[in-house]
TORBA-963537 format. One record per residue: x, y, z of N, C-alpha, C in turn. Coordinates in steps of 0.001 Angstrom, whole numbers, plus 500000, padded with zeros to 6 digits. Layout:
// TORBA-963537
XYZXYZXYZ
...
//
This chain:
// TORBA-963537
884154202700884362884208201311883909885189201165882746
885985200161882649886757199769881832886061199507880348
886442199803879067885886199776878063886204198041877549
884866198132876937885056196603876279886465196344875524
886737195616875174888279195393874060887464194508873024
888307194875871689888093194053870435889212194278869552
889461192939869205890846192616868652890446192696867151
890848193895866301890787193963864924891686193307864081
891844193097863257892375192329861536892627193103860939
894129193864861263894512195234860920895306195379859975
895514195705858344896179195774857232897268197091857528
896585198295857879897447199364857668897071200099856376
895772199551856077895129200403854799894204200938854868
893531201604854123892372203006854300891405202147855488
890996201005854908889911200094855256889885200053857223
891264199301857266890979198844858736891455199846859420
892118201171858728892910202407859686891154202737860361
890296203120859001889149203838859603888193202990860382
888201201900860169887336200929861228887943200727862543
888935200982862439890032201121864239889481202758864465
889591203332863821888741204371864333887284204671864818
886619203921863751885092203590863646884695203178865299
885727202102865692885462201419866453885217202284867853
886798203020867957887220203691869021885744204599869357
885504205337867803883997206357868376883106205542868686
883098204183868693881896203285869019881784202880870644
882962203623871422883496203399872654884352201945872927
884762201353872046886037200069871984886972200129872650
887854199693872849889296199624873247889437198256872321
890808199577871355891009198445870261892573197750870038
892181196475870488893908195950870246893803195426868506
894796195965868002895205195732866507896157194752866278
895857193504865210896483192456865145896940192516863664
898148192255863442898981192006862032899268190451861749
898609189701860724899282189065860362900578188510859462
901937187927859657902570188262858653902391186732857864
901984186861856719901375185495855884902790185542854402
903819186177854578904128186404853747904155187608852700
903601188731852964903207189827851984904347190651852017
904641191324851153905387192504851342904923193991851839
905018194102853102904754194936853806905467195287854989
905415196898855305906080197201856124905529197153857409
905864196034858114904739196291859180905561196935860385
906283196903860838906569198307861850905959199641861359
905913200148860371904962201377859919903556201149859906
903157200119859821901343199490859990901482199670861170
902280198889862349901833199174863870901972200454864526
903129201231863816903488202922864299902032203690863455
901426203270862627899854204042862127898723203595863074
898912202142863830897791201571863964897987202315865735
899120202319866444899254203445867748898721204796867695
899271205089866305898558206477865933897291207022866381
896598205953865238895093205852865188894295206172866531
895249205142867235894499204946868631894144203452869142
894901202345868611894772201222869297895918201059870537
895435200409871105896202200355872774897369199488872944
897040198557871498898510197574871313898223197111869708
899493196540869279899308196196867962900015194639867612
899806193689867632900662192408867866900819192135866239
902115191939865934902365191314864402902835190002865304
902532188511864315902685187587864351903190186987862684
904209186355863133904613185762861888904071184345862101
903264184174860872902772182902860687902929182029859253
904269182381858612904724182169857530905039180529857329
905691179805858366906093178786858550904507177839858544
903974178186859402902432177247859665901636177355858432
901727178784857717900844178822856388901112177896855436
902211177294855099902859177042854280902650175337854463
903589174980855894902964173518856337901840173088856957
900768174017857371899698173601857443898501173718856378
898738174575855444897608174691854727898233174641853124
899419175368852963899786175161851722900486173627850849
901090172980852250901323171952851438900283170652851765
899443170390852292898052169745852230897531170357850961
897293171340850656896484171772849269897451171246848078
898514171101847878899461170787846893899339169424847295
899596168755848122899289166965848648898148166395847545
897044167393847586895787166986847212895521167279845367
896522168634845285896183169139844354894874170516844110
894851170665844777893476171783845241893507172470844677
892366172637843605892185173841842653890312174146842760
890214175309842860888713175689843147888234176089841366
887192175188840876886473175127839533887649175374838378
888801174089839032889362173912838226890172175096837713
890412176201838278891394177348837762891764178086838769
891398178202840268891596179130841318892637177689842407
893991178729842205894483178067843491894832178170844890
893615178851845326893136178773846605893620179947847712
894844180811846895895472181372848007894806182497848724
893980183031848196893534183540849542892950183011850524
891981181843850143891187180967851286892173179979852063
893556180093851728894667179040852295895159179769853608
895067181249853162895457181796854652894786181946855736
893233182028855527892490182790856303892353182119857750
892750180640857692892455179716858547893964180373859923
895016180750859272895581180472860454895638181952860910
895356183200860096895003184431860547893962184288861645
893064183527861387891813183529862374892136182997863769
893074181656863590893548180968864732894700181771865353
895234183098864685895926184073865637895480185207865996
894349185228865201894075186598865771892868186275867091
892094185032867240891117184149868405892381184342869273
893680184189869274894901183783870485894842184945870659
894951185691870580895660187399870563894191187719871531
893113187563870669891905187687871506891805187451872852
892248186023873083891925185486874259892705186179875075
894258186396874667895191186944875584894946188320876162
894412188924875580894170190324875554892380190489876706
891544189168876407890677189514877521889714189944876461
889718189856875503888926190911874336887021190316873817
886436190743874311884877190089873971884597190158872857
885562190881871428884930190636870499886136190499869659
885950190502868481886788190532867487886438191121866050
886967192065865027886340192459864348887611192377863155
886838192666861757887378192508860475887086193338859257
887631193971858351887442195123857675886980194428856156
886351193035856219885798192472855254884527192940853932
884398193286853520883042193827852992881589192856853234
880504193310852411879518192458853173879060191570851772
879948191569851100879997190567849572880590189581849105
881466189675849966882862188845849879882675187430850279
883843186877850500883661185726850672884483185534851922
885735186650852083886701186797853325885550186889854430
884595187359854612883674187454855810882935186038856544
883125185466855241882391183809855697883622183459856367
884520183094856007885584182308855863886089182616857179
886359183874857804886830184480859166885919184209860370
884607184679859938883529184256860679883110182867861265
883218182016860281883245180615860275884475180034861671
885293180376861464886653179854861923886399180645863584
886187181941863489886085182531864534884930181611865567
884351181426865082882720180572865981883147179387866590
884368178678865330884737177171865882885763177386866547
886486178382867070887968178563867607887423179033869027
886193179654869086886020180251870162884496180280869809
883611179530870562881931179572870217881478180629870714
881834181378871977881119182159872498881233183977872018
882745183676870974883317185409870479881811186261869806
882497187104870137881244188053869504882104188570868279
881388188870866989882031189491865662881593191251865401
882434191870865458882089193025864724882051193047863486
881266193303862427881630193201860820880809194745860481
881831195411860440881522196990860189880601196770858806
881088196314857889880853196482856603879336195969856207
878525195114857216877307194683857774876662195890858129
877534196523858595876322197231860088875505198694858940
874635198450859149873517199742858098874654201286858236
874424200892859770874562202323860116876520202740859178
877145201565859341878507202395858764878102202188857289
877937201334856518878184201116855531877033202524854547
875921202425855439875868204143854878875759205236854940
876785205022855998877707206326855826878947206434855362
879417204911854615880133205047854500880231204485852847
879711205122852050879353204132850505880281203893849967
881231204065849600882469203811848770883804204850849263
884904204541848610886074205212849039886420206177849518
885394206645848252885598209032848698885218208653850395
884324208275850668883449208755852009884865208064853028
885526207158852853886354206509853635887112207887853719
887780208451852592888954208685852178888879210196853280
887228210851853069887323212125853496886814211710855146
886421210605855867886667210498857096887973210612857628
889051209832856732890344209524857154890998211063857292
890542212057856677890970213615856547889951214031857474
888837213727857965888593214365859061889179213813860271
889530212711860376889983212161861760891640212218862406
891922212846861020893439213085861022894547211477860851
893787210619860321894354209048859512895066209130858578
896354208765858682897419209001857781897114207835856577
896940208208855488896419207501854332897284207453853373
897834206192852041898717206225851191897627205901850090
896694205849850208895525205790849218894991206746848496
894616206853847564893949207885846234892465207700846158
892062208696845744890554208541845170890492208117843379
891931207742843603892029206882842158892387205981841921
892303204999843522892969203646843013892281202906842526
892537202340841031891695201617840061891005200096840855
891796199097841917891634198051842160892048197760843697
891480196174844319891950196177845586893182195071845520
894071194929846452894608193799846604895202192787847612
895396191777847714895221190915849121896766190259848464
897603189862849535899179189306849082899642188538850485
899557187163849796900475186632851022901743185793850541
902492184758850380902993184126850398903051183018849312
901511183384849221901411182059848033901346182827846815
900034184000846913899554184533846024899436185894845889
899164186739845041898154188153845077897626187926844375
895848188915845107894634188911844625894097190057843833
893825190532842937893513191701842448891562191629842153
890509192428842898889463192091842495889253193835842928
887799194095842257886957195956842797888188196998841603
887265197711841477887015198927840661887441198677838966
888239199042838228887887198707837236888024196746836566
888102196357837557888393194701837084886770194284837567
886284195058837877884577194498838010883766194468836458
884691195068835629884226195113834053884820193695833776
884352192524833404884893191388833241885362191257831623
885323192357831075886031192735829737886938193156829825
887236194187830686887914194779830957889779194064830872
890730194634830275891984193702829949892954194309831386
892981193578832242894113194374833424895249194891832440
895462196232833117896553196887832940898018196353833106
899082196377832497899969195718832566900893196144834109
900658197171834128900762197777835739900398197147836624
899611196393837169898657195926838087899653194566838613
899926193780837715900720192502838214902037193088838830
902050193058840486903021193074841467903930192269841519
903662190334841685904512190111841974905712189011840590
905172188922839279905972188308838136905978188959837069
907233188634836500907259189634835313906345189705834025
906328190594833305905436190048832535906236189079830931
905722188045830861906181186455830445907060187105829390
906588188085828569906862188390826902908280189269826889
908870190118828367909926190689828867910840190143829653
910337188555830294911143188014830888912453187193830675
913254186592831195914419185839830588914277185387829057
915033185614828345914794184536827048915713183387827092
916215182659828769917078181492828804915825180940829492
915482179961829481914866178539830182916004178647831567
914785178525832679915575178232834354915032177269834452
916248175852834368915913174547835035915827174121836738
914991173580837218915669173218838293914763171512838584
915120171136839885914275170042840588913735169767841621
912556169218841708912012169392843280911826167383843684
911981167506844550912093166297845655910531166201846362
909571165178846190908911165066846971909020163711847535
908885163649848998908026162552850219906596162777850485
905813161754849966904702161356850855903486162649850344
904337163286849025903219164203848557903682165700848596
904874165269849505905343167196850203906085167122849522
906877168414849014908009168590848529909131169127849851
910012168325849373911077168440850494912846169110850160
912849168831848981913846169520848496913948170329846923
914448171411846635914312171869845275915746172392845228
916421171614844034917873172160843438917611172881842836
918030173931842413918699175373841427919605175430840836
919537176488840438920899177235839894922272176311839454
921571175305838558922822173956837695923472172842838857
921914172784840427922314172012840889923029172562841994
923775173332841874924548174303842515923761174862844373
922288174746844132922028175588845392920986174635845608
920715174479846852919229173583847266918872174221848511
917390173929848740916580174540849220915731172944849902
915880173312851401915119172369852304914006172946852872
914233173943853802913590174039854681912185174614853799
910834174239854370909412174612854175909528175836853315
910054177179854250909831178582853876910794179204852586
911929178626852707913175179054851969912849178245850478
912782176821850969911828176265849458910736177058848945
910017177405849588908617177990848970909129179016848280
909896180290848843910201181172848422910916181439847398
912391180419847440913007179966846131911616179356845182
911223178949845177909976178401844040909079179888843511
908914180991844483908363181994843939909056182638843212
911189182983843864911473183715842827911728183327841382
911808181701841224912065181389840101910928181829838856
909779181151839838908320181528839210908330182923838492
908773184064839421908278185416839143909118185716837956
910515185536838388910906185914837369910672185797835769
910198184030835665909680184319833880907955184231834059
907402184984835129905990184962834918905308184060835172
905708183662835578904714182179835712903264182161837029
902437181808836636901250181774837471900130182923837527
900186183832836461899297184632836168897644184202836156
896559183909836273895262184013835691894120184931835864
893454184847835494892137186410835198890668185425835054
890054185074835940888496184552835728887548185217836216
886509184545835886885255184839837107884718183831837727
884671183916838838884273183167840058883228182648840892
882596181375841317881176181456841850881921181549843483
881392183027844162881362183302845410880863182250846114
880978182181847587880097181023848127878403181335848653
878970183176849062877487183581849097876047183463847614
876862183618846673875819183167845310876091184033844565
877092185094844506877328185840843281879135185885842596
878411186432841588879681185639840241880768187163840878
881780186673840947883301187937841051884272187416840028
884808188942839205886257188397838649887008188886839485
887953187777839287889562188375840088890797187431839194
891564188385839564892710188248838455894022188090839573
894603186759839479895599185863841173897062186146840085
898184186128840757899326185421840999899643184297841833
899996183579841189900453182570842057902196181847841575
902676182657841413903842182138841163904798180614841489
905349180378842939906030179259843040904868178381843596
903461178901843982902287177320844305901868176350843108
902046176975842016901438177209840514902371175944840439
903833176210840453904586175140839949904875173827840984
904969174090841733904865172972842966903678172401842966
902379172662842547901576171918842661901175170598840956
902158171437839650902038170847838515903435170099838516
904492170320839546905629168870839623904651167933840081
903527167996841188903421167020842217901955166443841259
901222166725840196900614166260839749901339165545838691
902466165927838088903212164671837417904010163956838018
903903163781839071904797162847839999903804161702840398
903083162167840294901366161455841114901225160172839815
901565160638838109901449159797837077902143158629837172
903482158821837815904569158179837786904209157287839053
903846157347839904904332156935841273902443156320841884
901623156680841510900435156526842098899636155867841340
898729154603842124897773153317841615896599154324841291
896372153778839987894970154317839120893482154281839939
893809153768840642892439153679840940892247154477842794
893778154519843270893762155417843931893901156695844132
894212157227842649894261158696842098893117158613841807
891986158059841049890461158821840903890103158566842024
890118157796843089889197158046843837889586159416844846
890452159727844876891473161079845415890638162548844518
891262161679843756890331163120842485889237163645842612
888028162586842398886826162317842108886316163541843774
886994162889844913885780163172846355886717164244847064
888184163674847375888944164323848321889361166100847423
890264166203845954890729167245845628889506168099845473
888316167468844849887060169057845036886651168960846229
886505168014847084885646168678848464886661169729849621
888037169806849420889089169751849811889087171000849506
889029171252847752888843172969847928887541173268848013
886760173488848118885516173394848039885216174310849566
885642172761850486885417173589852170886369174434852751
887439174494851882888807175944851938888241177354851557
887743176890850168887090177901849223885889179297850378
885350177797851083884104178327851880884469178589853069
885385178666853420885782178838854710885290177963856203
884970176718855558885010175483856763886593174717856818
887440175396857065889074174454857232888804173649858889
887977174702860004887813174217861346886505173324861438
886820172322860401885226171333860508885780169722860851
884761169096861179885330167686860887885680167107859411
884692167515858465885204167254857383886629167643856714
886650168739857223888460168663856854889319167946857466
889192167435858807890363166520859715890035165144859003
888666164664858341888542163278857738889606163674856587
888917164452855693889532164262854390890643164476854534
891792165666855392893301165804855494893832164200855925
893036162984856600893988162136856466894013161194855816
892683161845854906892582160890853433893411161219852547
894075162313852469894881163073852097896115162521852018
896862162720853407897806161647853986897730160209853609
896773159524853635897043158210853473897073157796851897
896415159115851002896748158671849243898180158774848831
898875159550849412900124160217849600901072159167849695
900906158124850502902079157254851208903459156766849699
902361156554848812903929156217847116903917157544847034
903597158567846817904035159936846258905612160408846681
906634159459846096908011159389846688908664159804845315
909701160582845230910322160717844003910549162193843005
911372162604842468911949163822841657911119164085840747
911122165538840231910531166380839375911341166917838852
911900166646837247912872167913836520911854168914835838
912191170208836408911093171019835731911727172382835403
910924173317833986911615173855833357910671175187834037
910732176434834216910454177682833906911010178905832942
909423179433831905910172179865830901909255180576830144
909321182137830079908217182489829176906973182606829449
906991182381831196905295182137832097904712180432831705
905747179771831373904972178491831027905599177429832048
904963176735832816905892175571833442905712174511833102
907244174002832728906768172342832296908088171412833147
907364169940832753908269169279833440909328168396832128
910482168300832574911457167980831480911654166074832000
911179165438833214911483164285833277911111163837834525
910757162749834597910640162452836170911075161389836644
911123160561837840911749159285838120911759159136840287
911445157847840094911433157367841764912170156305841985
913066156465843091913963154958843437913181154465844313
911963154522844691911465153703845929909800153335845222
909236153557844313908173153305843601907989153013842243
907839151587842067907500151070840232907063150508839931
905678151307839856904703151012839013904685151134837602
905597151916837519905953152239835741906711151375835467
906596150064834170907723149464833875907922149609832263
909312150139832131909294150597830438909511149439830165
909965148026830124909940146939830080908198146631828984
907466146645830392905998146202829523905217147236828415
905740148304829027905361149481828105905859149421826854
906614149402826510907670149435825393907113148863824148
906741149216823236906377149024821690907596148365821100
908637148088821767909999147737820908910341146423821651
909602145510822451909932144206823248908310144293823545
908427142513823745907323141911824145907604142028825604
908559141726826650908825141648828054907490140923828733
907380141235829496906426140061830409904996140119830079
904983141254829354903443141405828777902946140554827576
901988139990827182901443139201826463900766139845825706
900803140176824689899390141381823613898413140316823519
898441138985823233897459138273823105896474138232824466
896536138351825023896329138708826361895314139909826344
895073140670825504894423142022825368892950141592824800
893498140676824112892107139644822779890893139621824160
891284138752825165889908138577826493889664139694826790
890822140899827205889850141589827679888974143205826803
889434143036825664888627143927825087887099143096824406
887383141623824395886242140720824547885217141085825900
885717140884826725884869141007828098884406142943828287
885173143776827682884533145326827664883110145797826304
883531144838825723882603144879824709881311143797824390
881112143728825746880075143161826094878776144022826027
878849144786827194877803145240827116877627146572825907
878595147042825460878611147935824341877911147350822677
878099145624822729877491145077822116875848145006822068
875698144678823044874424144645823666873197146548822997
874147147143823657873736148680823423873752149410821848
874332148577821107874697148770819987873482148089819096
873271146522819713872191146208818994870986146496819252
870373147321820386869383147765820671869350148905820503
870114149773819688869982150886818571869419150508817335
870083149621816713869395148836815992868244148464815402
867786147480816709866778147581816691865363148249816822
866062149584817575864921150691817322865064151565816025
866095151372815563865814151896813927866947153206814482
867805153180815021868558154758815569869525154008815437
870562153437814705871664152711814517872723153751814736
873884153930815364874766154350815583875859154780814746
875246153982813627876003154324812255875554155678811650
874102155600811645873600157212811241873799158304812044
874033159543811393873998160717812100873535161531812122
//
């Protein structure tokens, strides 16, 4: 009889080399899937390890282009930041890894699908989730679940000295201090000594920007162009070079980023399963593309349609990214609530990188004005009336009146402290 097939979520690291193995002694037939999300990796040497091993095929898929316009610039549209300091990039990819590695599945005939996730994480929801709605009937392998591997398999050493019994070509130590996840947007650094949340990362550890205090001591100007919320164009180099397309923009935005540091942070985190993780992100060119498009949003967007954007769509937005529901209805509502706050978000960003700090040096829209320095202006009356202000700080101090004298009258006057 022909052996079952299961399509693994294959890195090319200690983790998924030995679970492609795990599998094989489990009687599998294992097709191995690469995603390319952007990372720096060699993946012709991941698929020449993953043949090795013993999988029967190894499919890399580049999904750099879709990451970027399907999930990365909706999260920048919105502004998406998870408790206000996490910008999302690992939960930004997981959605279209899942929706290639379910294709790869299907093509292949494969009844299950499996992932080298741990059983703490949050990558296990997030894959799992997506896997159920892409395909209801897939079956999941999650090694890192199963009693039987996980103890036998407690931590690294035990990986490290399977991989030496099975003859698994390994670039790993029984001293690597930390783990890390890298795509396009971001790297993730979380496990072994960064589980001390005192602990100060090593200056070693940050892969992909320099560190701020060694970097340029010139300021790199440039400008980004957004439509409708997206950014569509970014000048460089004194004007001199521009950048259209999705991928080539993004990327120009990282090297500028990296180079003076920019997008570093170090927190701790509420998991979705219920426990607290630190992890310490890069996010280099998302970092700044997403703080042009929040000062563009000042310039160009009705007050009352930015909080209500704020308030429901930017936290629920990361929220069900965070958790790994991107394949829900609630995300197809809110993505075209998304879209439709977006429609003025028209207009330039001059912005500076420098020292790991990003700022913006000016902004301006030829197709949206709501800003008029005219009425604004402390130096002309223009169409605005100050007398005009007399009613309505009359009509706000209504009920503050009210609340004021019924302090008062209970003897708790607002004056005392």
């Amino acid at each position: 009889m022909a052996k079952e097939k299961v399509c693994l979520a294959y890195s090319g690291g200690l983790d998924t080399s030995c679970i492609l193995r795990y599998l094989l002694d489990e009687g599998y037939e294992v097709i191995a899937f690469m995603a390319d999300v952007g990372q720096e990796e060699d993946f012709e040497a991941a698929k020449e390890k993953a043949l090795k091993v013993g999988a029967s095929k190894c499919y890399i898929e580049d999904l750099r282009r879709e990451f970027i316009e399907e999930l990365c610039y909706p999260a920048i549209a919105c502004n998406a930041i998870y408790e206000n300091v996490y910008l999302l990039g690992t939960s930004l990819a997981r959605p279209v890894i899942a929706r290639a590695q379910i294709a790869v599945a299907q093509k292949e005939g494969c009844v299950a699908v499996s992932h080298g996730c741990t059983g703490k994480g949050n990558d296990q929801v997030r894959f799992e989730l997506a896997f159920y709605a892409l395909q209801p009937s897939i079956k999941v392998v999650a090694p890192w679940r199963d009693p039987v591997f996980y103890n036998r398999f407690q931590g690294r050493n035990d990986l490290l000295d399977y991989a030496a019994e099975k003859g698994i070509p390994v670039s790993s130590t029984k001293s690597k201090p930390w783990s890390m996840d890298e795509n396009l947007a971001h790297c993730s650094y979380e496990a072994g000594i960064l589980e001390d949340p005192n602990t100060t990362p090593p200056e070693d550890m940050w892969k992909l920007t320099a560190d701020p205090e060694k970097s340029p001591n010139t300021p790199e100007d440039f400008t980004v162009t957004f439509e409708k919320g997206l950014p569509v164009k970014l000048e460089y180099d004194n004007g001199k070079k521009t950048a259209t397309d999705a991928v080539d923009l993004f990327l120009t935005a990282n090297a500028i980023a990296r180079r003076h540091g920019v997008g570093r942070i170090d927190i701790v985190e509420n998991r979705f399963i219920g426990l607290k993780s630190r992890g310490c992100y890069e996010t280099p060119g998302f970092t700044m593309l997403r703080a042009a498009h929040v000062d563009l949003e000042g310039l160009v967007m009705d007050r009352e349609v930015r909080a209500l954007r704020d308030q429901f769509i930017t936290f629920n937005y990361a929220k069900l990214l965070y958790n790994g529901l991107y394949f829900s209805p609630e995300r197809e509502f809110l993505e075209d609530s998304i879209t439709a706050s977006q429609k003025s978000v028209n207009g330039v960003v001059r912005c500076r990188a420098f020292k790991g700090m990003f700022s913006v040096l000016g902004r301006w829209s030829d197709t949206e004005k709501l800003y008029d320095a005219s009425e604004s202006s402390m130096d002309e009356i223009g169409d605005f009336a100050p007398s005009d202000t007399t009613g309505f700080i009359s009509v706000q101090a209504i009920r503050l009146k009210k609340y004021g004298k019924a302090k008062e009258e209970s003897g708790k006057s607002l004056v005392q402290r």
